[in-house]
C-alpha positions as CSV (number, residue, x, y, z in Angstrom):
1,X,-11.5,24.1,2.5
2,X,-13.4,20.9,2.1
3,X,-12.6,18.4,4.7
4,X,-11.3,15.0,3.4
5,X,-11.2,12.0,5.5
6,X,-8.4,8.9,4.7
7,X,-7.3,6.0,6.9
8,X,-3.3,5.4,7.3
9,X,-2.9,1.3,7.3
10,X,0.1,-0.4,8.2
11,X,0.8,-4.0,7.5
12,X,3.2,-6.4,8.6
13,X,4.3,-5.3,12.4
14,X,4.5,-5.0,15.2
15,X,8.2,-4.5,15.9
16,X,10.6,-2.1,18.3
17,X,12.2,-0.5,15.4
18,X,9.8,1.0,12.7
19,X,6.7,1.0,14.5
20,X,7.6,3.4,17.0
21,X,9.1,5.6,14.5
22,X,5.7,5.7,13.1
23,X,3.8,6.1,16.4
24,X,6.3,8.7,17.0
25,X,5.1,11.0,14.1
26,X,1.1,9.9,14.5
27,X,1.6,11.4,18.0
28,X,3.3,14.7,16.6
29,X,0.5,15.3,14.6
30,X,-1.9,14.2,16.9
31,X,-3.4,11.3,14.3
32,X,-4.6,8.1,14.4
33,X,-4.5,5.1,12.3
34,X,-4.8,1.0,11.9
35,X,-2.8,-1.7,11.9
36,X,-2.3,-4.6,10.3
37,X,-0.6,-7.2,12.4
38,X,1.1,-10.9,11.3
39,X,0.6,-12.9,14.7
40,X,4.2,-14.5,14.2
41,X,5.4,-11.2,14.6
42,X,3.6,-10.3,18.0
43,X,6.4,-10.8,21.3
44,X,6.4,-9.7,24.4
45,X,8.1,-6.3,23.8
46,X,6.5,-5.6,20.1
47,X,3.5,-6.2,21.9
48,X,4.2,-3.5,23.8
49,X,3.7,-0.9,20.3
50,X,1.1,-2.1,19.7
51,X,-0.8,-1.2,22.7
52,X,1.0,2.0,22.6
53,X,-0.6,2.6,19.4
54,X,-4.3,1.3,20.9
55,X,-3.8,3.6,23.5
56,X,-3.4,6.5,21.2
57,X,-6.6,5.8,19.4
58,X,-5.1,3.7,16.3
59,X,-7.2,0.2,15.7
60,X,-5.6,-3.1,15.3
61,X,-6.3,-5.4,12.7
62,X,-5.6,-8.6,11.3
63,X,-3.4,-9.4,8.8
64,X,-3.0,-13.4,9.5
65,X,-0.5,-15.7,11.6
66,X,1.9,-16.5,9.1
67,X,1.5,-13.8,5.8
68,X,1.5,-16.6,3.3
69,X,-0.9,-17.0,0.6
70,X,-4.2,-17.8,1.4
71,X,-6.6,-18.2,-1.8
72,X,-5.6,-21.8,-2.5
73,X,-5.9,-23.1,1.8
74,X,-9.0,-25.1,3.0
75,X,-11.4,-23.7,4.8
76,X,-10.1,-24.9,8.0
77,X,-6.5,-23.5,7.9
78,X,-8.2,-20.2,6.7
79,X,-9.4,-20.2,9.9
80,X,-6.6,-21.1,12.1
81,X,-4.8,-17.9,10.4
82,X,-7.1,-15.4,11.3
83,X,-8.6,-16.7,14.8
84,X,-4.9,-17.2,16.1
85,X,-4.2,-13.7,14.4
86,X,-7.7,-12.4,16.2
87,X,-7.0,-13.9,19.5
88,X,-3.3,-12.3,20.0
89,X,-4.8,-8.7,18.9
90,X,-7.9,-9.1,21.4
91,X,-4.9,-10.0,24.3
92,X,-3.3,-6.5,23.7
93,X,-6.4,-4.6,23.7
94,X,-9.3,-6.2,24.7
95,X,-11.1,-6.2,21.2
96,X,-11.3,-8.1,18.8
97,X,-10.0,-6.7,14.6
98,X,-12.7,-6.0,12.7
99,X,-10.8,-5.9,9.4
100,X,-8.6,-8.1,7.6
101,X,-5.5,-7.1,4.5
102,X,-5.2,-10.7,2.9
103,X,-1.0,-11.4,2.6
104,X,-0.2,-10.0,-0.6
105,X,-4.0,-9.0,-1.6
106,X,-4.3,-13.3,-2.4
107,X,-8.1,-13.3,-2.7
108,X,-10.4,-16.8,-3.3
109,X,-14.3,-17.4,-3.0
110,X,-13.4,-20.0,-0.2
111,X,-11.7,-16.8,1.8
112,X,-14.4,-14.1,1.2
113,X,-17.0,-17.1,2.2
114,X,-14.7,-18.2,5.4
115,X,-13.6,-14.7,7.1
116,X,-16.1,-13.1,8.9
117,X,-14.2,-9.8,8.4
118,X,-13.9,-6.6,5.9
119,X,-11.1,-7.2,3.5
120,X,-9.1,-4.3,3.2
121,X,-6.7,-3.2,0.3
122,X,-5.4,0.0,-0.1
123,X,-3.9,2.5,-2.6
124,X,0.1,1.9,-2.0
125,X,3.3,3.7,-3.1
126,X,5.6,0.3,-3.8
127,X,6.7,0.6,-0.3
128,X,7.6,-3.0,0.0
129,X,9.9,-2.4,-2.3
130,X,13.3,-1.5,-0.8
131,X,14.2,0.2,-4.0
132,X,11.9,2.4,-4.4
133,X,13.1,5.5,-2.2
134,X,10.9,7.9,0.1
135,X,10.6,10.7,-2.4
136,X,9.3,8.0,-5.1
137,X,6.6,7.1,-2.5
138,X,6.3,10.3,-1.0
139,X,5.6,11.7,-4.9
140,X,3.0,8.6,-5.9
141,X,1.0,8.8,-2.3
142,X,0.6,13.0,-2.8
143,X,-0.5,12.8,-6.7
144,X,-2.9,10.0,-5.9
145,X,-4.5,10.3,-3.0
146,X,-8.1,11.1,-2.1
147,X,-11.0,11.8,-0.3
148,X,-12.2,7.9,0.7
149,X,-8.7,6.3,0.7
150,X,-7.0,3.3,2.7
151,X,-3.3,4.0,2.3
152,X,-2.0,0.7,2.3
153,X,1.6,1.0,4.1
154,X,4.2,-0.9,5.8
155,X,5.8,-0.7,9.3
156,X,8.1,-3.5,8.6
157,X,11.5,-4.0,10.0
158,X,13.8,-2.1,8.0
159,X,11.4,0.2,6.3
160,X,13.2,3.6,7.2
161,X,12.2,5.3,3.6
162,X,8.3,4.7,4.6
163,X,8.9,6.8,7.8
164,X,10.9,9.2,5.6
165,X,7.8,9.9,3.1
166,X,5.3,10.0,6.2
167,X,7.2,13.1,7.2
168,X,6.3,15.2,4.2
169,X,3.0,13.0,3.3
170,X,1.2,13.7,6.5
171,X,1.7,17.5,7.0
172,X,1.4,17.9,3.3
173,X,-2.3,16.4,3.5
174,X,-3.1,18.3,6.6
175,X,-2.5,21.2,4.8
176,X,-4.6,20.3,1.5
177,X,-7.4,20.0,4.4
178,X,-7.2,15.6,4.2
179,X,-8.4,14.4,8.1
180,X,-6.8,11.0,9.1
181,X,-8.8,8.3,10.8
182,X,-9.4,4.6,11.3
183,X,-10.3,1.9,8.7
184,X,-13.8,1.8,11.1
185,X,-14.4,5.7,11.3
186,X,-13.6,6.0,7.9
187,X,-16.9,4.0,6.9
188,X,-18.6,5.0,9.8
189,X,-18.3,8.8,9.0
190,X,-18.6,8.1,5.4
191,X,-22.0,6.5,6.1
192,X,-21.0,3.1,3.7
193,X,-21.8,-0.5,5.5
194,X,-19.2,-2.5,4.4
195,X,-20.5,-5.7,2.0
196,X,-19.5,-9.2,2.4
197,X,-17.7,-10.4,-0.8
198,X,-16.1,-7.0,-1.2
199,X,-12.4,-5.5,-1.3
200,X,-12.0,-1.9,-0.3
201,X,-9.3,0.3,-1.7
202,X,-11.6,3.3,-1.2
203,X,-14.8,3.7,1.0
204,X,-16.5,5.7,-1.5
205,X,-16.5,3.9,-4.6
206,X,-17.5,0.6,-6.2
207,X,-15.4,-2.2,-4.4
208,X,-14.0,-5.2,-6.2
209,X,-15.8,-8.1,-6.0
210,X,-14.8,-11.8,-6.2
């Protein structure tokens, strides 16, 4: 069977109640993948999962300070958000993100011109929707997905019926011979260089551009 390689993301954490749950099941079947941290979030003791998940071999991104919309803010509070976001990540592990999900995908020339980093969509399930139940997600992420994809996900507090899905979505793709990585081995292994000015849903094909 033909390997197929897809990146897990997770947006809005860290916390001490769903992020572990999701750590938990990454670690029973031995996969990795990234995170998309809100600064304001990051305490002493969500802190903590998130290094957990850096020492299992997940990556931590950025996904701002404050999750607001960003197209319409000058240049300079652009810049606030993500080095404030940047510096807490490199604190935990040491690095700093190389990728940035823009709060609810809010996109503007001014932000591709001012964020030195890959922007980062995703093909989603509605799982920020509290309505929308883990079979509807689990049923939308296994008709959809595909070789090249960044699963956009959330490990926010309260979002039980994501963990739910993850535990027929993940063994269900192992088994259709899908390989989970990281956003960066994802294009690294897929040979693409990612392009300033782009959004990537999927590594392999044509980005969006603003």
């Amino acid at each position: 069977m033909e390997e197929k390689l897809i990146a897990l993301t997770f947006d809005d954490g860290p916390n001490t109640e769903i992020t572990p749950q999701v750590l938990d099941l990454l670690s029973e079947y031995g996969i990795t993948a990234s995170f998309f941290l809100i600064a304001n979030n990051i305490t002493p003791e969500s802190a903590k999962m998130a290094r957990r998940a850096w020492d299992m071999g997940c990556t931590i991104e950025n996904h701002s300070v404050t999750h607001r919309f960003m197209a319409k803010m000058e240049p300079e509070e652009i810049r606030r958000e993500i080095d404030v976001c940047s510096e807490k990540i490199a604190e935990i592990t040491g690095e700093m993100p190389k990728f940035f999900r823009p709060p609810y995908i809010d996109i503007s020339p001014t932000l591709f011109e001012t964020v030195d980093l890959t922007f980062i969509c995703g093909v989603g399930c509605r799982d920020w929707e509290p309505e929308v139940p883990a079979e509807e997600r689990t049923r939308i992420l296994l008709s959809s997905l595909k070789d090249g994809d960044l699963v956009l996900l959330h490990d926010m507090t309260g979002n039980i019926e994501t963990v739910k899905a993850l535990r027929t979505v993940i063994p269900t793709l192992l088994d259709r011979g899908f390989r989970f990585t990281t956003c960066g081995n994802l294009f690294k292994e897929k040979g693409v260089s990612p392009v300033r000015g782009r959004l990537y849903s999927n590594v392999l094909q044509r980005s969006d551009r603003v």
